[in-house]
C-alpha positions in Angstrom: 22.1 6.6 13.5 20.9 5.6 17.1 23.2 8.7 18.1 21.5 10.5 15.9 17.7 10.1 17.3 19.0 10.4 20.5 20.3 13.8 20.3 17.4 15.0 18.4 15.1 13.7 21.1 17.6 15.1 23.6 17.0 18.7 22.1 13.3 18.1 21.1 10.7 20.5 22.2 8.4 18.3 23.5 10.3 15.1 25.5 7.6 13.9 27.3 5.7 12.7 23.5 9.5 11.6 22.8 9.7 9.8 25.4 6.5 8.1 25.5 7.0 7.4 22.0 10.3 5.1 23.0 9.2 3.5 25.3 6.4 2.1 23.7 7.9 1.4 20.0 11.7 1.4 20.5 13.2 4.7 18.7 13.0 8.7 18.9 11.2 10.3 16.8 13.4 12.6 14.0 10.7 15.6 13.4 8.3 15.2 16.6 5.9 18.0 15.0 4.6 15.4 13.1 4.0 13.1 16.0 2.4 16.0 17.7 0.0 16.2 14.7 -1.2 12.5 15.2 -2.5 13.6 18.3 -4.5 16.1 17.7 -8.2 15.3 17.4 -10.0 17.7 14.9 -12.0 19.1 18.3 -8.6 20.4 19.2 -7.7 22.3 16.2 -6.4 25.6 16.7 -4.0 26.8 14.0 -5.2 26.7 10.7 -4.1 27.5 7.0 -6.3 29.5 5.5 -9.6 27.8 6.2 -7.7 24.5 6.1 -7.3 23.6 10.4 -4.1 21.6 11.2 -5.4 18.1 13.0 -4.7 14.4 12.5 -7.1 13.9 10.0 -5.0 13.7 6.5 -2.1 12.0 8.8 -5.3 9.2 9.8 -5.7 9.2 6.2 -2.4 8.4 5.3 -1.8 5.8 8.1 -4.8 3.8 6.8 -3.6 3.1 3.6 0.3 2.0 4.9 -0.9 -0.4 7.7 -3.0 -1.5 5.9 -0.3 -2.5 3.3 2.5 -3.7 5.8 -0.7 -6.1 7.3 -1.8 -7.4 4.0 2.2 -7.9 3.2 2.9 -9.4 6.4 -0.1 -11.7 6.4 0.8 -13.1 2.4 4.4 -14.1 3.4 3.3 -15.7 7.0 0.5 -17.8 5.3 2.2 -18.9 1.9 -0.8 -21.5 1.8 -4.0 -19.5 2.5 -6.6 -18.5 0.3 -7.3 -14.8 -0.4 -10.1 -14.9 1.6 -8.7 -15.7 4.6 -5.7 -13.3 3.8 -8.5 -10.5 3.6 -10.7 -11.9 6.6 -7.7 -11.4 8.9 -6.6 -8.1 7.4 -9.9 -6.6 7.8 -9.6 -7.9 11.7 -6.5 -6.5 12.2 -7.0 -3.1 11.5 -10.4 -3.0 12.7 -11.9 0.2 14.1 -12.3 -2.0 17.0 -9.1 -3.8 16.9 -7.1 -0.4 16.3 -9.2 1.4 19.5 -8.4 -1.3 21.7 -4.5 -1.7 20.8 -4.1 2.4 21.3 -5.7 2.1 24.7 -3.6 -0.8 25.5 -0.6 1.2 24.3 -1.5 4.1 26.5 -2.4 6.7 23.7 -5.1 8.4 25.2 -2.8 10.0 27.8 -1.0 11.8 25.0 -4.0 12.7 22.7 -4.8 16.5 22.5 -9.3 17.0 22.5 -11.7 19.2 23.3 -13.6 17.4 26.3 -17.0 18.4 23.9 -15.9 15.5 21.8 -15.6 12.7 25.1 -18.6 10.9 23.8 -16.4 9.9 20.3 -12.9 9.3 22.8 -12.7 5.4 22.0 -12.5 5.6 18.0 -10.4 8.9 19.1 -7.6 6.7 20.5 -7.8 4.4 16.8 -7.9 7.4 14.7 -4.4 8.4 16.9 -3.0 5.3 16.2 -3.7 5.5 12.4 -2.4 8.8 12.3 0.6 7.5 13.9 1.3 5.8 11.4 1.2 8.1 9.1 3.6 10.5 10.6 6.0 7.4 11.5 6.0 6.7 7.5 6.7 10.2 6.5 9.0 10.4 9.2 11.1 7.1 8.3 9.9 6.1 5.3 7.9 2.5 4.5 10.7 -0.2 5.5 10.9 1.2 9.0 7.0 1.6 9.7 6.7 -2.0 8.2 9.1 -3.4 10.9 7.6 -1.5 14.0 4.1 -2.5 12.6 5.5 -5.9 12.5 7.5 -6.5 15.2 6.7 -3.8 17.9 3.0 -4.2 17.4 1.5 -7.2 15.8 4.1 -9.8 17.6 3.9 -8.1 20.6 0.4 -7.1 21.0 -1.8 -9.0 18.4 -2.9 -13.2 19.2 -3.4 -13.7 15.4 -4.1 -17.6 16.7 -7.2 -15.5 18.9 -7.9 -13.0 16.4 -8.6 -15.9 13.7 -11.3 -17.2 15.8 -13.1 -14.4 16.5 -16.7 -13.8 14.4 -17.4 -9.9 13.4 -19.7 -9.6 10.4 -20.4 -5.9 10.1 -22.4 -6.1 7.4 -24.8 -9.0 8.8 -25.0 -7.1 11.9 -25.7 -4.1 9.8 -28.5 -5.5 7.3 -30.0 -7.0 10.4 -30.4 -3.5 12.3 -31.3 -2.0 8.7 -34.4 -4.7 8.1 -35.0 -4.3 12.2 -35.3 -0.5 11.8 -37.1 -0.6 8.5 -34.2 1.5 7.4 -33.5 1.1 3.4 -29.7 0.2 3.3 -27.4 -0.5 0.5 -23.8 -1.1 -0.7 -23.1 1.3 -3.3 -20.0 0.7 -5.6 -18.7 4.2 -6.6 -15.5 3.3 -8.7 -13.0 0.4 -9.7 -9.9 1.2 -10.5 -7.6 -1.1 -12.1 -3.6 -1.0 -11.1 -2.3 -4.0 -13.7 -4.1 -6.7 -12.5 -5.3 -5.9 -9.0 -8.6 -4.1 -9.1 -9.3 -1.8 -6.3 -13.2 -1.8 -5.2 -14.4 1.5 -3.8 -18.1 1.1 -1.4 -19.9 3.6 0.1 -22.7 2.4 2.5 -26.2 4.5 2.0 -29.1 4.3 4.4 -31.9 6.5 3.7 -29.8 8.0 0.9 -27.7 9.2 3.4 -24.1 8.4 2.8 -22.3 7.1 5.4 -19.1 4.6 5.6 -16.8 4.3 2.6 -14.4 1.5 2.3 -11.9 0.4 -0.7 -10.4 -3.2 -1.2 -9.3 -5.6 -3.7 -12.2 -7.4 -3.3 -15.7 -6.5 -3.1 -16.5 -8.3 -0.4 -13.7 -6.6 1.6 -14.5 -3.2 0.6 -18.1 -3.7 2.2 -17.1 -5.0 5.7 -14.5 -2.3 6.1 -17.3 0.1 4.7 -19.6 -2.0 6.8 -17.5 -1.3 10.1 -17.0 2.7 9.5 -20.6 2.9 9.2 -21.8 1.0 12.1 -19.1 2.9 14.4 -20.5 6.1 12.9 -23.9 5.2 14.1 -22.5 4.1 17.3 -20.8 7.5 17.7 -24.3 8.9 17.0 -26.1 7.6 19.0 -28.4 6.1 16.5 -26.5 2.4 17.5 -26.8 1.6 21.4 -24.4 -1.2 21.3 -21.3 -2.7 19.4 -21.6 -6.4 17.8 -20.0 -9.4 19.8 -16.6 -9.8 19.1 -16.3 -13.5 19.8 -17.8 -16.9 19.1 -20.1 -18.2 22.0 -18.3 -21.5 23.3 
């Protein structure tokens, strides 16, 4: 098998994304296209399908929803004892917008990512929505089992202090109904839809300011659902220049 990657990075047509690729997470990648994909920020969109543009956008999509599963799995078997809050808490940490921008930066993906320099403003959740997206194109490119270990083992051992990570205070939406009632801005956590899969219930929120619609977010709990819809929106206003500044990541001492 390791023959196997090898060979088809050695005739790859684009070694230098192989390469980088190995280096960072351990293996060659089987269809690279798909890698090449993940990087490519929607500002770099060239070839399109009918009015449909080829970016990393459904591939973001896609890598959401499995690290998100191979995080919430690995969390329930490493704390056997914890309470589904907690479980939930470090989840939503974990694959922070924050979290994810600065693990992609860490890992170098910024060098490989291809944007127009129009969208430079937006380049730190860029180098997140790369990594989500890489996800997604490692899973349809290996399958679940093999994203869950280099999740696991190349990323979260390697590169994640959960033991740091558990003591670190983000409330997105406090810090979000706080800039709301400073802005006299009318905010509010709308539920749009529950859908029941036997006996987990899946929460969808959409955050609306202004009856504007901004962040969505979907958990098994509500309370989940609004931090992660909490989080999308705040970076969204950060992105827009509507939010100046980010909230404090850690606990004063």
């Amino acid at each position: 098998m390791a023959l196997r990657d090898y060979l088809a990075h050695c005739f790859s047509k684009n070694k230098t994304l192989s390469e980088f690729i190995h280096n960072d997470f351990g293996f060659y990648p089987r269809n690279i296209a798909l890698y090449e994909l993940a990087f490519t920020h929607k500002s770099a969109s060239e070839n399109s399908i009918g009015n449909f543009k080829l970016n990393n956008e459904r591939l973001e999509y896609l890598g959401d929803a499995v690290l998100s599963t191979a995080v919430a799995d690995y969390l329930f078997r490493l704390f056997p004892t914890k309470a589904e809050g907690f479980l939930t808490e470090m989840r939503s940490r974990i694959v922070s917008r924050q979290s994810l921008n600065k693990l992609s930066q860490k890992l170098g993906f910024e060098r490989m990512i291809h944007y127009s320099h129009d969208a430079h403003s937006s380049f730190k959740s860029m180098t997140g929505n790369a990594f989500e997206a890489f996800v997604g194109a490692l899973y349809l490119d290996r399958g679940y089992d093999f994203t869950k270990h280099i999740i696991i083992d190349r990323i979260i051992r390697v590169h994640i202090d959960l033991e740091q990570l558990e003591q670190t205070d983000v409330n997105f939406k406090s810090k979000l109904l706080e800039w709301a009632q400073k802005e006299k801005r009318h905010l509010v956590f709308k539920l749009l839809n529950e859908k029941n899969n036997r006996q987990d219930r899946l929460y969808q929120v959409v955050v609306v300011i202004d009856d504007i619609e901004y962040g969505h977010g979907a958990d098994y709990s509500i309370k989940g659902a609004e931090q992660l819809a909490a989080e999308k929106t705040w970076n969204m206003l950060v992105e827009q220049h509507i939010l100046k500044t980010e909230p404090n990541q850690t606990k004063e001492p």
